[in-house]
C-alpha positions as CSV (number, residue, x, y, z in Angstrom):
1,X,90.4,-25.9,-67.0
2,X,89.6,-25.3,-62.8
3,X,90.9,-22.3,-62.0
4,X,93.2,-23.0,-58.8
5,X,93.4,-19.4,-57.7
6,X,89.9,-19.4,-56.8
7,X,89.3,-21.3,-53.9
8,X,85.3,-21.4,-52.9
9,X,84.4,-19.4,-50.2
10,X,81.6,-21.4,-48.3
11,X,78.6,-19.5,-46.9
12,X,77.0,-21.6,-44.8
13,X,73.8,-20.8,-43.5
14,X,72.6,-18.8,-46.3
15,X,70.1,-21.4,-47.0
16,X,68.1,-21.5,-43.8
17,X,67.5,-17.7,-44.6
18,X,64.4,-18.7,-46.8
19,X,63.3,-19.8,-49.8
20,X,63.5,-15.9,-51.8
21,X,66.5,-16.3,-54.0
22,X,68.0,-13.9,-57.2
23,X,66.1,-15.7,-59.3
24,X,63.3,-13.3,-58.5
25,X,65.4,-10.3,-58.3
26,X,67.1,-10.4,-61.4
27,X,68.0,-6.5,-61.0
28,X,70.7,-7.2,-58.6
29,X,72.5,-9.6,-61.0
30,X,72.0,-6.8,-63.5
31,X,73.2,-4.5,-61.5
32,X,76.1,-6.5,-60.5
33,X,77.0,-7.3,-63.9
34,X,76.8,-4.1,-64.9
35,X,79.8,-2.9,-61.9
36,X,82.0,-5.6,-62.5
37,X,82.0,-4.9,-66.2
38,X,82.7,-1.4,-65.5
39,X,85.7,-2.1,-63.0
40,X,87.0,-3.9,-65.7
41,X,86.8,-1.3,-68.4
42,X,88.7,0.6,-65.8
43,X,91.0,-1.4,-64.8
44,X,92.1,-2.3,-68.7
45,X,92.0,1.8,-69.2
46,X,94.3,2.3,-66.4
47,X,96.6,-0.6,-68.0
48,X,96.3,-2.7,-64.9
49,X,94.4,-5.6,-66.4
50,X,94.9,-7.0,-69.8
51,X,92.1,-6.1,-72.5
52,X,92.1,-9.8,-73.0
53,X,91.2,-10.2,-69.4
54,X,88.8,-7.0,-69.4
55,X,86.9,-8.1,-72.6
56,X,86.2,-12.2,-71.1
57,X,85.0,-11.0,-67.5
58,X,82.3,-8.2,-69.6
59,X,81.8,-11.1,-71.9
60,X,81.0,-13.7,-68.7
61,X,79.4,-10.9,-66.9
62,X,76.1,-10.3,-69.8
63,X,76.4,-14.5,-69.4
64,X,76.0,-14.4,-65.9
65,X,73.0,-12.2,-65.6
66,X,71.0,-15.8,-66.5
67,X,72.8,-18.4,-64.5
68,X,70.7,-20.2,-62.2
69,X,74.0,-20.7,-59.6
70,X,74.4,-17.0,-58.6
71,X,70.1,-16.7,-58.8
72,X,70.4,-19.5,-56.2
73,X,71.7,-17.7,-53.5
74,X,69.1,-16.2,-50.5
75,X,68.0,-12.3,-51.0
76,X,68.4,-12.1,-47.3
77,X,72.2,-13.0,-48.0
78,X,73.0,-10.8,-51.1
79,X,75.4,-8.3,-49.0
80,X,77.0,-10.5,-47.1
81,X,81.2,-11.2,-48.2
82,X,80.1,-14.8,-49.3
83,X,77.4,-13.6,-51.8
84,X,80.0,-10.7,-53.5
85,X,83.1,-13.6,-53.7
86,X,80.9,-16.4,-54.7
87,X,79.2,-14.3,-57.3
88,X,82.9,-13.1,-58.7
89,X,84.0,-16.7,-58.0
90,X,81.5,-17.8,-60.8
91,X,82.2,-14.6,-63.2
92,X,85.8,-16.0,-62.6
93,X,85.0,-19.0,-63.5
94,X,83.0,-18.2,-66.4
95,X,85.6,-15.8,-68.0
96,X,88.6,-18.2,-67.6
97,X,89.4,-20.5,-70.8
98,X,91.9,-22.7,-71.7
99,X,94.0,-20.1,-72.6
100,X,93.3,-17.3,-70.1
101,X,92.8,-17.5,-66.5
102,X,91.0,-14.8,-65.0
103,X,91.5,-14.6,-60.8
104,X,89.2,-12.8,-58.2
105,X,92.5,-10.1,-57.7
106,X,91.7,-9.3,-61.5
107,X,87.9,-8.8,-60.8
108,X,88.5,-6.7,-57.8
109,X,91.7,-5.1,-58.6
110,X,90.8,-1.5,-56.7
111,X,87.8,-2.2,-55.8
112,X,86.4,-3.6,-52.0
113,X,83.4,-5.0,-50.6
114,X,81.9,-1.8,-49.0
115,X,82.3,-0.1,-51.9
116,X,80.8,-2.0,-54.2
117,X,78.2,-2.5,-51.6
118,X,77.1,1.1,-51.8
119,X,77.7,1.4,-55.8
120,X,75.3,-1.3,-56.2
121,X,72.5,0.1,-53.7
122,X,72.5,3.1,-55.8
123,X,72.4,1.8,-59.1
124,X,69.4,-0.4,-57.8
125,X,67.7,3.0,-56.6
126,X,68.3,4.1,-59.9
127,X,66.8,1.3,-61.9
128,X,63.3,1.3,-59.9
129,X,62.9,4.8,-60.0
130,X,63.5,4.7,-63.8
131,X,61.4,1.7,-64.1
132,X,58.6,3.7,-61.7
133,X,58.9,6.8,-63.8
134,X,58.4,5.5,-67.2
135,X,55.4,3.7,-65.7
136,X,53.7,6.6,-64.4
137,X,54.1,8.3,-67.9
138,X,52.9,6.0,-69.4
139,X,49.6,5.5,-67.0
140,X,49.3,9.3,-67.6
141,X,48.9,8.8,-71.3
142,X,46.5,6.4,-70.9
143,X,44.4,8.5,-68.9
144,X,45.0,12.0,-71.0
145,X,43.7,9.2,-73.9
146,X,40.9,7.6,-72.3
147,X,39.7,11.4,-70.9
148,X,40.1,12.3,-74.9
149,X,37.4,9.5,-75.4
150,X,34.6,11.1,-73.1
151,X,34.2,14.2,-74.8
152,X,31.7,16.4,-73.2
153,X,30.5,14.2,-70.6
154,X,29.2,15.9,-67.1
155,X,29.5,14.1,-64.1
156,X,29.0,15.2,-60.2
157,X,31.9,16.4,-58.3
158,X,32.6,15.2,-54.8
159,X,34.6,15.8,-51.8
160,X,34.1,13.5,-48.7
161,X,31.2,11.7,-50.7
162,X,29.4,15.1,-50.7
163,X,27.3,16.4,-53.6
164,X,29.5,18.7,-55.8
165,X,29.5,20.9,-58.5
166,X,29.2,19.6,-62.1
167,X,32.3,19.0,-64.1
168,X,33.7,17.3,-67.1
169,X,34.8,13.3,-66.8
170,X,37.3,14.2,-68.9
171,X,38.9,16.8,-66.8
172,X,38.4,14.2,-63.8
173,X,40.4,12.1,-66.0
174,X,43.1,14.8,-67.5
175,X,43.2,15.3,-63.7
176,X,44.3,12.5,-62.4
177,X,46.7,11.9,-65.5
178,X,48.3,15.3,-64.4
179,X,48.8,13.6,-61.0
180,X,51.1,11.0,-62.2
181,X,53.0,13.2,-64.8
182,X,53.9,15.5,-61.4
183,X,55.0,12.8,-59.3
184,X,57.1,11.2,-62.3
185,X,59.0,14.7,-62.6
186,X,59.4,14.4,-58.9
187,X,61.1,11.5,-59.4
188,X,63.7,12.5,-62.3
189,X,64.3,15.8,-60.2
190,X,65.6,12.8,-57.1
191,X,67.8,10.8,-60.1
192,X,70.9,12.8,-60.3
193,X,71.1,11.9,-55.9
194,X,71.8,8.1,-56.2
195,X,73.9,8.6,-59.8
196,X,77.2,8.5,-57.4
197,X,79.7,5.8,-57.7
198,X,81.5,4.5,-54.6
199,X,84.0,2.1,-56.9
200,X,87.7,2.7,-55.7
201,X,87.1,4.4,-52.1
202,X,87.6,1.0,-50.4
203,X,85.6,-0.4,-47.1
204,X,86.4,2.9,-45.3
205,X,86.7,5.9,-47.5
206,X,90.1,5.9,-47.9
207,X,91.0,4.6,-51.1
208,X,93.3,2.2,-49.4
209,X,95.6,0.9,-52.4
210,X,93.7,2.0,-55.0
211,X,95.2,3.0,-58.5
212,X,96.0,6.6,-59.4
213,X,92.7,7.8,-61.7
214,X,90.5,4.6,-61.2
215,X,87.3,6.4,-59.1
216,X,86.7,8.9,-61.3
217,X,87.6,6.6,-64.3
218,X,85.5,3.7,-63.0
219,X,82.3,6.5,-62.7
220,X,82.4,7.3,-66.1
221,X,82.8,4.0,-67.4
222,X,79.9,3.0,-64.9
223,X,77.5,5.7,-66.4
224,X,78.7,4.4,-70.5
225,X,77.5,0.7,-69.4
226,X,73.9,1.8,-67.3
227,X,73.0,4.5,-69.0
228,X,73.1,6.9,-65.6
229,X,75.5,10.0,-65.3
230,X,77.9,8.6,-62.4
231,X,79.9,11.1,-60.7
232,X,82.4,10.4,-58.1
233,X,81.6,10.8,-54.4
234,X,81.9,14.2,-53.1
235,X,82.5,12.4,-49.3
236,X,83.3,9.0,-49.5
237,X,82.8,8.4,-46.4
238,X,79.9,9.3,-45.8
239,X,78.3,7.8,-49.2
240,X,79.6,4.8,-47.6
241,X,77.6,5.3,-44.3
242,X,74.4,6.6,-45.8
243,X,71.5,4.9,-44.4
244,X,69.0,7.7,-45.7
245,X,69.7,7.5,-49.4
246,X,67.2,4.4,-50.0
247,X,64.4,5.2,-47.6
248,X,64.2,8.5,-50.0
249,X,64.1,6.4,-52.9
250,X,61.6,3.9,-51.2
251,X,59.3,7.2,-50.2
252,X,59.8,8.7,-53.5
253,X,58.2,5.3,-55.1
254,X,55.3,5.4,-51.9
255,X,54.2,8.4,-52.8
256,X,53.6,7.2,-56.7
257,X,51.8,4.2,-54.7
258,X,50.1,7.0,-52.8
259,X,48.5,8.7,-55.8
260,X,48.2,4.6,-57.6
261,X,46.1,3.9,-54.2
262,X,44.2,6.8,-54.8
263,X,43.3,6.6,-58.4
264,X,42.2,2.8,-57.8
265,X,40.0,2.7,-54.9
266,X,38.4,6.3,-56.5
267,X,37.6,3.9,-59.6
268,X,35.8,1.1,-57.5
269,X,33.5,3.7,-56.4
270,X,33.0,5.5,-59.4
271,X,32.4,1.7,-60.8
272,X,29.5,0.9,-58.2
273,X,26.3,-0.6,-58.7
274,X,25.2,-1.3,-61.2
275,X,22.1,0.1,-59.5
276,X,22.5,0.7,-56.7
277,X,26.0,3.2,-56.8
278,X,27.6,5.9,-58.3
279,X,27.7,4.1,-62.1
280,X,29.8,7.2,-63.2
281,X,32.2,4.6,-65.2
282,X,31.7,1.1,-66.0
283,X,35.5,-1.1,-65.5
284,X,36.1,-3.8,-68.0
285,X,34.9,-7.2,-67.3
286,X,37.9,-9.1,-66.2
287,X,36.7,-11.3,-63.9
288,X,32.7,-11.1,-64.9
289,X,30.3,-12.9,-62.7
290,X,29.8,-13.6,-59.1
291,X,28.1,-16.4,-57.1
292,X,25.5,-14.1,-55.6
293,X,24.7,-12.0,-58.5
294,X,24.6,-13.0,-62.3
295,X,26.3,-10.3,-64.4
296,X,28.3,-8.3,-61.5
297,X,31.4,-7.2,-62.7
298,X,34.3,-7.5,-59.8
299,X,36.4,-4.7,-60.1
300,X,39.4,-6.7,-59.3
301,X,42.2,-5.1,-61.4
302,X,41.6,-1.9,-59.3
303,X,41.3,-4.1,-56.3
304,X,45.3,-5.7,-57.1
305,X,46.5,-1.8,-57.7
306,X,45.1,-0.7,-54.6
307,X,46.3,-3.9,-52.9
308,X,50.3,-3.5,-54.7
309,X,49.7,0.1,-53.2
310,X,49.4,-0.9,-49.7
311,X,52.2,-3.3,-50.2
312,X,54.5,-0.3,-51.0
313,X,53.6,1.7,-47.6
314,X,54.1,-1.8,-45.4
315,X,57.4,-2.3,-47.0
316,X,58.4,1.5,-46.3
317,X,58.0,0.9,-42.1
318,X,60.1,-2.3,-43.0
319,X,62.3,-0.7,-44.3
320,X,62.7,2.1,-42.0
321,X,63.1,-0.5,-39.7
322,X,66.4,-1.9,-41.8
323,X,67.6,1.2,-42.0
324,X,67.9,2.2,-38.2
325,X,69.7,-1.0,-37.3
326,X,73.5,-1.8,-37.1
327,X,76.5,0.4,-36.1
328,X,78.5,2.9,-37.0
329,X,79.4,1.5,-41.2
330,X,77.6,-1.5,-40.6
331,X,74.2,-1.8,-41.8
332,X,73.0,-5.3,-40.6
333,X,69.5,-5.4,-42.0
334,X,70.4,-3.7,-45.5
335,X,69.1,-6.6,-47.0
336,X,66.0,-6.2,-45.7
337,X,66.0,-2.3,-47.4
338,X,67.0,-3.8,-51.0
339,X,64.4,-6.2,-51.0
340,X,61.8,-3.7,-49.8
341,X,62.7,-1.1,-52.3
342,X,63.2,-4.0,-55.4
343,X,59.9,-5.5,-54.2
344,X,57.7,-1.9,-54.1
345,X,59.5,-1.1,-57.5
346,X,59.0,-4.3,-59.4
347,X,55.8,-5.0,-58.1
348,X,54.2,-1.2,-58.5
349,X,56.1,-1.0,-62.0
350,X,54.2,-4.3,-63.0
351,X,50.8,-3.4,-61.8
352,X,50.3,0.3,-63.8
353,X,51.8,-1.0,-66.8
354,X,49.1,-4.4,-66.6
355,X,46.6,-2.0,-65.8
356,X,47.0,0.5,-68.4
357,X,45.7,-2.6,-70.8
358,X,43.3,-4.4,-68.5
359,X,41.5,-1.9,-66.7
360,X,42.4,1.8,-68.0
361,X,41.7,1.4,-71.8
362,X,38.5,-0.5,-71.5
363,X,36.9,2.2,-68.5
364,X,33.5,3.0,-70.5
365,X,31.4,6.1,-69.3
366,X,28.1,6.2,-68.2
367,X,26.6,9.1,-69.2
368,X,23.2,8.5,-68.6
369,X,24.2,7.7,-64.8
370,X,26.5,10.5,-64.1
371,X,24.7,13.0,-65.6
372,X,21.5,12.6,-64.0
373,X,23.2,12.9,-60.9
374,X,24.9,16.1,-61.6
375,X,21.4,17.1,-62.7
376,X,20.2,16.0,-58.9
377,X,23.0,17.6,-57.1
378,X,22.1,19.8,-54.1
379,X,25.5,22.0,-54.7
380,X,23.7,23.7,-58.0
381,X,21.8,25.4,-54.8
382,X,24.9,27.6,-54.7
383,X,24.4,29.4,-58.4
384,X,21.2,29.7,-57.0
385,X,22.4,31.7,-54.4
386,X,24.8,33.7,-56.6
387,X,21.9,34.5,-58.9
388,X,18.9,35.2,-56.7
389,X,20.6,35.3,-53.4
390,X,20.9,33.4,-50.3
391,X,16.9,33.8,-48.8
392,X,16.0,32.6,-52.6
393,X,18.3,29.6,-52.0
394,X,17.3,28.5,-48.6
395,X,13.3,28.5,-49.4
396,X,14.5,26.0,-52.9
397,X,16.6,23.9,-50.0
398,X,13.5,23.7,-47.7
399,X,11.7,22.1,-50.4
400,X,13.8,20.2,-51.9
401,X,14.2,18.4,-48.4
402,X,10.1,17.4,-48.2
403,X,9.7,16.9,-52.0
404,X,12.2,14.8,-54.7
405,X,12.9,17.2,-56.7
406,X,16.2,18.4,-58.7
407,X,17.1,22.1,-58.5
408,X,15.6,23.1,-61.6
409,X,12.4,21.2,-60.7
410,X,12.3,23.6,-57.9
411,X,13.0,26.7,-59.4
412,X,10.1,26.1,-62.0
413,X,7.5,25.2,-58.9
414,X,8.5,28.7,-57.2
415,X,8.1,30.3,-60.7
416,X,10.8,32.8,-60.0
417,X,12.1,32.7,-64.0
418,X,11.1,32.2,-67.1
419,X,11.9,28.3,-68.4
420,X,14.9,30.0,-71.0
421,X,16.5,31.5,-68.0
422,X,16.0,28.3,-65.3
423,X,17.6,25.9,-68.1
424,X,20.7,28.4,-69.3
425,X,21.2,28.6,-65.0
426,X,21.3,24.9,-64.6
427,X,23.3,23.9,-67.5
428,X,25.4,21.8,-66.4
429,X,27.6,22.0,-69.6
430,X,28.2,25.4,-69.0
431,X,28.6,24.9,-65.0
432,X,31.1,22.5,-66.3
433,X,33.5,25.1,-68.3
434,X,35.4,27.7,-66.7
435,X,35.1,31.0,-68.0
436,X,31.3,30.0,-69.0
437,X,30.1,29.6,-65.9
438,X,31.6,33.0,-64.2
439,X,29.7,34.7,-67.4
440,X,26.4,33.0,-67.3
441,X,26.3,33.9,-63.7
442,X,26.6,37.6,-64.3
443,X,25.2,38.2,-67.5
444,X,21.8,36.6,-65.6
445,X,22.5,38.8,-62.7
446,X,22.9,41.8,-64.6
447,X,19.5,41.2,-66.2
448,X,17.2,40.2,-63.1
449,X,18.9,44.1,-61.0
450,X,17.8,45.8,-64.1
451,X,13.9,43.9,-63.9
452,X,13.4,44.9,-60.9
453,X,11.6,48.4,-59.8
């Protein structure tokens, strides 16, 4: 049966706006889905729209999430009037049977463009920082498991590419691990912002012909089908007008992409060589092999992280830039904001959890590489200096600079202790452990005040 009460509203133009469509931003049909099912819940609740009605437009709306006609339409149109009444024209259609006919004044019985606008933009914040969060645990457990794997492994610690002190791979690891678990609390700390439902405050705040009950109604039933704990807005108005809200959800995601960045190009160098870098790690062989030199391994999986990273802090300018247009209500270049935010979400969420299998779980150490170059570090000069004092350590620098030798080398050429003494100072196990370090230290300095006359 055609439903005659449901005219097509054209929307010429739309498809001159490029060749992104829905289809690869299924989270906005979810999301969509998700809002008109809850209108009707609350509309049916209120005893304004027959459960009939209420039960076929939730029923067409969980169908609707996988048509190709909505997933059609242009990203760069999705808030425009023609995408929100074509989209409801097709629930419409899709709920009407033979023996029901479901209109567009039943699917937006109390509810009005602008509003579901804003309720939509939220629950998309939502879903990527959910999406983001889970990701970063996850990443985190990966890393707490591979830094499990290394056990007692030294490596050299570095700032600005500068010799360092010796510590543990594993803690490097733990570390970094700890970084992500941060910024993922960060993240659930911001939810509890963007759980607020603009359903029933109409295109200007007002609430203009909207049921008795329905916008805190509609917020609860909003939270039962999403999962999220929807309250009402505290200022319609300006929830409506907000042009902040998703720039702080698109900076809480950049600075995940921050620490991603961080983690990713740190691996690449850590990865170098085989001879000729740091070799701390060895990264699984995804793409094994290079036309220059049998048996490099290209650390490309890093490479894509660090690449989605930089993505993430383009997309933030362009969608400052979205932000800061339009007037008053009117945010002209929203668009452009969703699909920044949708594309830094999806695309960030994607690459940890791909790299948590393709790169993370098969990082091998190299022991025999990052050991001998804590053993080499210059920085061990500074227990010298803590031990025998700074004219002891500047003589053992001086010679170290004409001669290749390791600190230890050059404490045994100046003969200033015995060999049990020069090998419990440069342990670098024990340099390596808190605690055991500050003890070594002064139990050797304790002994060498009382040798002397």
């Amino acid at each position: 049966m055609t439903n005659r009460q449901n005219p097509p509203l054209r929307a010429e133009g739309l498809e001159k706006l490029g060749k992104l469509t829905l289809a690869s931003y299924p989270d906005i049909l979810d999301v969509l889905a998700d809002i008109y099912s809850a209108v009707a819940r609350t509309n049916a609740e209120l005893g304004v729209l027959k459960s009939e009605k209420a039960s076929a437009i939730e029923k067409a709306s969980q169908s609707l999430r996988k048509e190709k006609i909505p997933a059609q339409t242009p990203i760069y149109g999705i808030l425009g009037r023609p995408f929100y009444r074509n989209f409801a024209l097709e629930l419409a259609k899709k709920a009407t049977s033979p023996t029901l006919s479901v209109s567009l004044d039943d699917l937006e019985r109390n509810c009005a463009t602008a509003d579901i606008t804003a309720t939509l933009l939220n629950c998309i914040a939502l879903r990527m920082l959910r999406k983001n969060i889970d990701a970063a645990r996850k990443t985190a457990q990966a890393l707490h498991a591979k830094a499990q794997e290394f056990g007692t492994i030294v490596k050299c610690a570095r700032s600005s590419l500068q010799d360092g002190f010796p510590i543990f791979l594993a803690e490097d690891f733990h570390a970094r691990a700890c970084g992500f678990e941060r910024i993922a609390g960060r993240l659930e700390k911001a939810l509890d912002e963007f759980c607020v439902s603009l359903l029933g405050v109409g295109n200007e705040g007002t609430a203009l012909d909207t049921d008795d009950g329905f916008i805190k109604a509609a917020a609860t039933q909003l939270s039962a089908v999403t999962g999220f704990p929807f309250v009402s807005s505290r200022n319609p108005m300006d929830g409506l007008a907000a042009v902040d809200s998703l720039i702080y959800a698109h900076g809480l995601i950049k600075s995940l992409a921050v620490h991603y960045w961080k983690t990713m190009h740190d691996f690449v160098l850590m990865a170098s060589g085989p001879r000729g870098g740091i070799r701390e790690i060895a990264l699984p062989a995804v793409a094994p092999g290079s036309s220059i030199m049998p048996g490099k391994v290209n650390p490309t999986m890093a490479q894509l992280g660090a690449l989605i990273a930089d993505g993430v802090a383009s997309a933030d300018t362009a969608a400052t830039a979205g932000a800061m247009s339009g007037w008053f209500s009117e945010g002209m270049r929203q668009s452009t904001v969703v699909k920044a935010l949708l594309d830094s979400g999806n695309l960030l969420e994607r690459v940890m959890l791909k790299n948590i299998e393709k790169l993370i779980s098969g990082i091998a150490a190299q022991p025999n590489y990052s050991e001998r170059e804590a053993a080499h570090s210059q920085a061990l000069l500074l227990v010298v200096q803590k031990v025998l004092g700074p004219d002891v350590a500047d003589r053992l620098h001086a010679r170290i600079q004409k001669e290749p030798l390791t600190v230890r080398e050059a404490l045994k050429k100046e003969a200033l202790l015995t060999d049990e003494r020069i090998q419990t100072l440069t342990d670098l196990k024990t340099l390596a452990t808190p605690g055991e370090n500050t003890r070594m230290i002064r139990h050797l300095r304790t002994l060498i005040s009382k040798e002397k006359p």
